[in-house]
N, CA, C and O atoms as a DFTB+ gen file, in Angstrom:
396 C
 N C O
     1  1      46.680      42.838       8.125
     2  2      45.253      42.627       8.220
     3  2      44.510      43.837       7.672
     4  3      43.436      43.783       7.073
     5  1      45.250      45.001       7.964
     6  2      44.331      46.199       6.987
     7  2      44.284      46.194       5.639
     8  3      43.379      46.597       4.908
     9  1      45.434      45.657       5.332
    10  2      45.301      45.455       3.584
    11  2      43.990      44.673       3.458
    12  3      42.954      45.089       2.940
    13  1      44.202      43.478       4.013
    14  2      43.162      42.392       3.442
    15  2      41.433      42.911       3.897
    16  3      40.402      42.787       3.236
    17  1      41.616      43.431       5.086
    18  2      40.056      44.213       4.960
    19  2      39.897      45.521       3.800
    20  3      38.857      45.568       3.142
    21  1      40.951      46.546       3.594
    22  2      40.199      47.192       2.921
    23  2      40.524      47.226       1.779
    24  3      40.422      48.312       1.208
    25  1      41.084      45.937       0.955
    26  2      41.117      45.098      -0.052
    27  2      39.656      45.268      -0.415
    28  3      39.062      45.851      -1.322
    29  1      39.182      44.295       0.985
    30  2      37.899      43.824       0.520
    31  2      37.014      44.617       0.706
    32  3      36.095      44.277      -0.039
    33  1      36.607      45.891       1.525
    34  2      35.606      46.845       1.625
    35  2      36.149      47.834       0.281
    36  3      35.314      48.473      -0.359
    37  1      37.447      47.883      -0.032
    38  2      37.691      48.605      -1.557
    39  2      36.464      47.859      -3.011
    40  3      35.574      48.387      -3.678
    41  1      37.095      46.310      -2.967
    42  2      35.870      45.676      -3.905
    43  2      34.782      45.939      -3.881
    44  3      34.180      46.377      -4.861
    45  1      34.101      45.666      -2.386
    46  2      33.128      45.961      -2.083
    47  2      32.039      47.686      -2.530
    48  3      30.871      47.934      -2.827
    49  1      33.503      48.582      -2.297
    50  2      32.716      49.646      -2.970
    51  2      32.344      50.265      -3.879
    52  3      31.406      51.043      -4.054
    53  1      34.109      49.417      -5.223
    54  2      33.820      49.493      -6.514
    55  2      32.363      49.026      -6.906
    56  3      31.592      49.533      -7.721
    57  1      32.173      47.723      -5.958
    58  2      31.175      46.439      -7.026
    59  2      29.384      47.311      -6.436
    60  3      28.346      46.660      -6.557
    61  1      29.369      48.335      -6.024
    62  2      28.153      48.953      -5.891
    63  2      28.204      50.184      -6.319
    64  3      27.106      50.644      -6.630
    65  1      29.618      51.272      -6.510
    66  2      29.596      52.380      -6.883
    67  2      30.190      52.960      -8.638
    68  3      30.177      54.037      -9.234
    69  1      30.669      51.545      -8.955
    70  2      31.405      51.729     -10.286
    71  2      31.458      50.009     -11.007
    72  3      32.547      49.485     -11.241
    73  1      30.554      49.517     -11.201
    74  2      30.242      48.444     -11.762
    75  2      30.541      48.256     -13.345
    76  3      30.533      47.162     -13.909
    77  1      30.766      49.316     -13.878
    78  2      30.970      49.658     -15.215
    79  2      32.756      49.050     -15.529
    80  3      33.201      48.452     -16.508
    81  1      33.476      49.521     -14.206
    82  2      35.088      49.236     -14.417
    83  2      34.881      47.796     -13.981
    84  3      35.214      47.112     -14.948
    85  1      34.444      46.917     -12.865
    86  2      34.656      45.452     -12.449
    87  2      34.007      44.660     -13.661
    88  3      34.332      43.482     -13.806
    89  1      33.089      45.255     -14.553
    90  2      32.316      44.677     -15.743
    91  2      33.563      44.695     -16.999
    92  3      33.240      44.147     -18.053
    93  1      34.672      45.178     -16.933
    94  2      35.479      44.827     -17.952
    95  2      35.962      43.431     -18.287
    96  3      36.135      42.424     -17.601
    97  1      36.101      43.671     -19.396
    98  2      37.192      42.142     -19.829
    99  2      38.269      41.956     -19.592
   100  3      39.028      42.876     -19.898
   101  1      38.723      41.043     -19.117
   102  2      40.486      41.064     -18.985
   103  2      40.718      39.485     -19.873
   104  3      41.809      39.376     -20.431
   105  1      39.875      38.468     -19.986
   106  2      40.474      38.012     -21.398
   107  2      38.754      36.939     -21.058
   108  3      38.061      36.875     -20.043
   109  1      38.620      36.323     -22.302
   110  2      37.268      35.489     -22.412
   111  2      36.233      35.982     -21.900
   112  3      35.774      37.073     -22.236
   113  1      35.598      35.010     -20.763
   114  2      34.754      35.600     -19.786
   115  2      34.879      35.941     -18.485
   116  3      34.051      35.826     -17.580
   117  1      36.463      36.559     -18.451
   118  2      36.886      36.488     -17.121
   119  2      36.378      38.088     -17.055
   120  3      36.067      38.580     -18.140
   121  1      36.302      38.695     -16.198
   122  2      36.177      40.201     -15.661
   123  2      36.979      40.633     -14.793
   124  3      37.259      39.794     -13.937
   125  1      37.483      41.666     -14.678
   126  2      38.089      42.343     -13.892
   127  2      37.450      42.398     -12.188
   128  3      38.328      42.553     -11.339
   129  1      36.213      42.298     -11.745
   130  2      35.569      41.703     -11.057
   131  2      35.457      40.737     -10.647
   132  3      35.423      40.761      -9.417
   133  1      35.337      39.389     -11.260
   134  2      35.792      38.227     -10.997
   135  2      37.387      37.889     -10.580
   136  3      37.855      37.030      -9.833
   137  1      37.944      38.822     -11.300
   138  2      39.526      38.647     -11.170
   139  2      39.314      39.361      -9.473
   140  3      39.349      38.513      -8.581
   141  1      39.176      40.337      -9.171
   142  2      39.431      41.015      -8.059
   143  2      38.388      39.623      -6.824
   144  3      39.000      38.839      -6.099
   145  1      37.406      39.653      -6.875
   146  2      36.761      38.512      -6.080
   147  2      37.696      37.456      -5.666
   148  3      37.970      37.110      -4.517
   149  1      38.226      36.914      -6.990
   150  2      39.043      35.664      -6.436
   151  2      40.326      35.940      -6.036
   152  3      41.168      35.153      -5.602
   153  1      40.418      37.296      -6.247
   154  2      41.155      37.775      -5.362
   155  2      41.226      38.469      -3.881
   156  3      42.184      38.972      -3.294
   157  1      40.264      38.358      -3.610
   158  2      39.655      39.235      -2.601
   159  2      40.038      37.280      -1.208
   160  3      40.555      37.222      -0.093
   161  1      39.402      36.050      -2.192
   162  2      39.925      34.836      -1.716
   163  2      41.228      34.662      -1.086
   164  3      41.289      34.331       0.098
   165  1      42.069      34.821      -1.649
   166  2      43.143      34.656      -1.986
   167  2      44.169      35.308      -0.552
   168  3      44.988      34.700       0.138
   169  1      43.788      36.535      -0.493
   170  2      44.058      37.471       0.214
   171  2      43.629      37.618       1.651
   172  3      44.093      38.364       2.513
   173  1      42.569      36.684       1.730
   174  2      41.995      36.340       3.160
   175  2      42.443      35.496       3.840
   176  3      42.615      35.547       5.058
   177  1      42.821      34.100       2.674
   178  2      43.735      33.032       2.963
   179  2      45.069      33.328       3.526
   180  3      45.662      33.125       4.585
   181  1      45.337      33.981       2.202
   182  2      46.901      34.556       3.101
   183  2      47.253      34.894       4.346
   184  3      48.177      34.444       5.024
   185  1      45.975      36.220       4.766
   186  2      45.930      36.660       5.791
   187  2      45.655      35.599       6.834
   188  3      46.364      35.608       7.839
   189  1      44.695      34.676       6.708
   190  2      44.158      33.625       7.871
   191  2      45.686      32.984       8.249
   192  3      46.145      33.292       9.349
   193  1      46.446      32.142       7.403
   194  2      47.593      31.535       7.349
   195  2      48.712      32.562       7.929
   196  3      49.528      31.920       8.591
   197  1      48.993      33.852       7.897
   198  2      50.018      34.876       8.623
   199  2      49.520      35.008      10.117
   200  3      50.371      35.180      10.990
   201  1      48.180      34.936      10.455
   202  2      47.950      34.974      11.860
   203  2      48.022      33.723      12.863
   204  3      48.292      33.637      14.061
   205  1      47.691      32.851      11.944
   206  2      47.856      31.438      12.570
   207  2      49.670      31.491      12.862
   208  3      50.180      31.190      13.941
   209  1      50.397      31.917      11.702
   210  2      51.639      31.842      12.274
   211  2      51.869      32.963      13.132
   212  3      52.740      32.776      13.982
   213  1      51.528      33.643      13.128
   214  2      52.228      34.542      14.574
   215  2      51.715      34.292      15.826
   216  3      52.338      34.586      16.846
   217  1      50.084      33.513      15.836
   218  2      49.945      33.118      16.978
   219  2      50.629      31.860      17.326
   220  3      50.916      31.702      18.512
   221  1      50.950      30.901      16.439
   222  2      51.911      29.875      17.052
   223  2      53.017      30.570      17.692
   224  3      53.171      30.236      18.867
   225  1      54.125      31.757      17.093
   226  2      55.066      31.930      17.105
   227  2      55.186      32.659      18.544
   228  3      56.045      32.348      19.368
   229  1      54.457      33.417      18.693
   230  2      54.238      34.335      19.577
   231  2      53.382      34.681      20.391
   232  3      53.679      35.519      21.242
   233  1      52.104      34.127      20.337
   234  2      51.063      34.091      21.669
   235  2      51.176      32.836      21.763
   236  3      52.165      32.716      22.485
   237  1      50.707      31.505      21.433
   238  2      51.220      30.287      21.885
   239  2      51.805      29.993      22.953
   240  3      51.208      29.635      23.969
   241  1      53.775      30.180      22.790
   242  2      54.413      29.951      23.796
   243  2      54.289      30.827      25.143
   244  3      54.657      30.368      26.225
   245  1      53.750      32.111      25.004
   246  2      53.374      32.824      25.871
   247  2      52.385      32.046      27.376
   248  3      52.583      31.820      28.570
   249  1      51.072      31.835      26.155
   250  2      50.015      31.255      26.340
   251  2      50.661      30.188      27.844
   252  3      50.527      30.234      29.067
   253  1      51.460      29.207      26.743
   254  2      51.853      27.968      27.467
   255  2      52.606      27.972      28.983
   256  3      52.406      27.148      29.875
   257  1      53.504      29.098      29.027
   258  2      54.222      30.242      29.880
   259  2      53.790      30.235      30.866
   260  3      54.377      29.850      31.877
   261  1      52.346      30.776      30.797
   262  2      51.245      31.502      31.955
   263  2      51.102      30.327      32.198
   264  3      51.803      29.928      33.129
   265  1      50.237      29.339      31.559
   266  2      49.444      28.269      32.211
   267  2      50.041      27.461      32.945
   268  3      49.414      26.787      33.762
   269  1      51.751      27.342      32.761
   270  2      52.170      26.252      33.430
   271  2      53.205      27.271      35.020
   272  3      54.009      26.953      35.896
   273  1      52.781      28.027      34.748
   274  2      52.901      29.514      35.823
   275  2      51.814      29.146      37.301
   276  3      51.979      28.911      38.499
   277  1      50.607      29.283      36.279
   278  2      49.251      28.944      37.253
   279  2      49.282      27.508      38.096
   280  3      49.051      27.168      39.257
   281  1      49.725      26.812      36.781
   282  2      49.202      25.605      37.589
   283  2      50.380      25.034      39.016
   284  3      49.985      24.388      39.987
   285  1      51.568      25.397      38.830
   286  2      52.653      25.523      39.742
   287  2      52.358      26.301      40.986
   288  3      52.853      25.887      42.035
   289  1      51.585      27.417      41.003
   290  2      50.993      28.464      42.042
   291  2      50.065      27.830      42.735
   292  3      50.073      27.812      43.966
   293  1      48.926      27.086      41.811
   294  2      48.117      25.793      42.151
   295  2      48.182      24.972      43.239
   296  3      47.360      24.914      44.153
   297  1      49.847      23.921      43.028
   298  2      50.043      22.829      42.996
   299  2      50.626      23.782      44.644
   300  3      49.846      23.895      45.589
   301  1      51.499      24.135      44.671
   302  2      51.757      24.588      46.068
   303  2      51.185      25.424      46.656
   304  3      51.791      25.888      47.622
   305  1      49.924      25.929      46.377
   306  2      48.788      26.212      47.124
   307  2      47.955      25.299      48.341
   308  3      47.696      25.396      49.540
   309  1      47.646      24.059      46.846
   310  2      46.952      22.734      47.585
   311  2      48.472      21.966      48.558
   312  3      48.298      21.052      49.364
   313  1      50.199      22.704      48.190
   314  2      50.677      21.299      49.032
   315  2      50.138      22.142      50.332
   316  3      49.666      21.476      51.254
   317  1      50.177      23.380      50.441
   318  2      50.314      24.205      51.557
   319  2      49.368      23.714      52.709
   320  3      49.544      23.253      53.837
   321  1      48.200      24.042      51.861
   322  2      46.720      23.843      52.818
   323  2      46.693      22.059      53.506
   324  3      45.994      21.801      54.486
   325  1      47.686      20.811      52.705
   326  2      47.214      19.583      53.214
   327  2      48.091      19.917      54.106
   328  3      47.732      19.446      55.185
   329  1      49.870      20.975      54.277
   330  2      49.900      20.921      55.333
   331  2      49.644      21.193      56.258
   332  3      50.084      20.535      57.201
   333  1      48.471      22.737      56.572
   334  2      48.249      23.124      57.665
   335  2      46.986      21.872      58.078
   336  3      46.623      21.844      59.253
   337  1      46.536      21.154      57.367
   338  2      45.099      20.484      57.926
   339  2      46.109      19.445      58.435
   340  3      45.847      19.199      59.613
   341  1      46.959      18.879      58.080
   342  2      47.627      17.627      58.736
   343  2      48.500      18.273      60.246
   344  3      48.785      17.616      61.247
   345  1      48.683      19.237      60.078
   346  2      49.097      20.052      61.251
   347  2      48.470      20.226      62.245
   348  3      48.944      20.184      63.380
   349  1      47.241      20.458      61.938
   350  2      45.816      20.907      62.451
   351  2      45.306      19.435      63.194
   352  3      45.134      19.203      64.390
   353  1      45.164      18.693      62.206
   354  2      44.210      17.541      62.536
   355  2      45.775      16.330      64.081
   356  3      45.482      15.738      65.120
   357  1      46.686      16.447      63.649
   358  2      47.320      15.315      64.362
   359  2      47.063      14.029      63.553
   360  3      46.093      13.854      62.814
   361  1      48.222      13.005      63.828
   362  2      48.483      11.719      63.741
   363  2      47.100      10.977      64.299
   364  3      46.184      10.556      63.591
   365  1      47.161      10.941      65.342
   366  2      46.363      10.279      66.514
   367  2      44.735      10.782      65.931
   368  3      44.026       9.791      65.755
   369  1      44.129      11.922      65.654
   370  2      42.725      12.214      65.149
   371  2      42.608      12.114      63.761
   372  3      42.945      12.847      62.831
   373  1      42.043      11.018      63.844
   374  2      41.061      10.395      62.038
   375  2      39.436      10.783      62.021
   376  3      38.586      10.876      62.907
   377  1      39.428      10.939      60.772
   378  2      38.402      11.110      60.702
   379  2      37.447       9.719      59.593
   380  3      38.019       8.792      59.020
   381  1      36.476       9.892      59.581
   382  2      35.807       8.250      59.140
   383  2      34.635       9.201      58.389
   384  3      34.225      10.155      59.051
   385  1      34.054       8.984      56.992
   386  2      32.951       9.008      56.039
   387  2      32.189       8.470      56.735
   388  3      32.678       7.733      57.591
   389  1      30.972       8.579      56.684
   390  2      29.943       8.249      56.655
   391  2      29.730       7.406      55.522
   392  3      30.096       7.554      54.356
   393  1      28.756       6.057      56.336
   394  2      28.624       5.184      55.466
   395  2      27.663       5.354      54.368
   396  3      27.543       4.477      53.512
């Protein structure tokens, strides 16, 4: 990811401090500027696509890890508490909603 930022803050400082070198030709009407821009594309993509894979690879399953961690801590939290209220309350004492 540092390449691809200071890739692009590098362009960035040619294309305001030395405009004379990104103004070259490299063949027709392409420029050395234009070449670096669509490259500057290129290089972000890459980068977007390498993080997406390491977060699948490696925070993802993590991710998935914890959550199904929590929700297990959860689940026998709530069995806990229906048993102390069924403990609490007795067979014999119901309780009735309001109509």
């Amino acid at each position: 990811m540092a390449i691809s930022v200071g890739g692009f803050l590098l362009f960035v400082l040619l294309s305001s401090f030395a405009p004379g070198l990104l103004n070259q030709p490299l063949f027709g009407h392409v420029t050395l500027g234009l070449a670096c821009g669509v490259g500057a594309f290129v290089v972000m993509g890459l980068t977007a696509w390498r993080y997406t894979l390491h977060m699948e690879r490696h925070i993802d399953p993590a991710t998935d890890r914890l959550r199904a961690e929590i929700e297990h801590d959860e689940a026998q939290q709530t069995r806990t508490q229906q048993t102390r209220t069924q403990r609490t309350r007795g067979p014999q004492q119901r309780r009735f909603g309001a109509w």
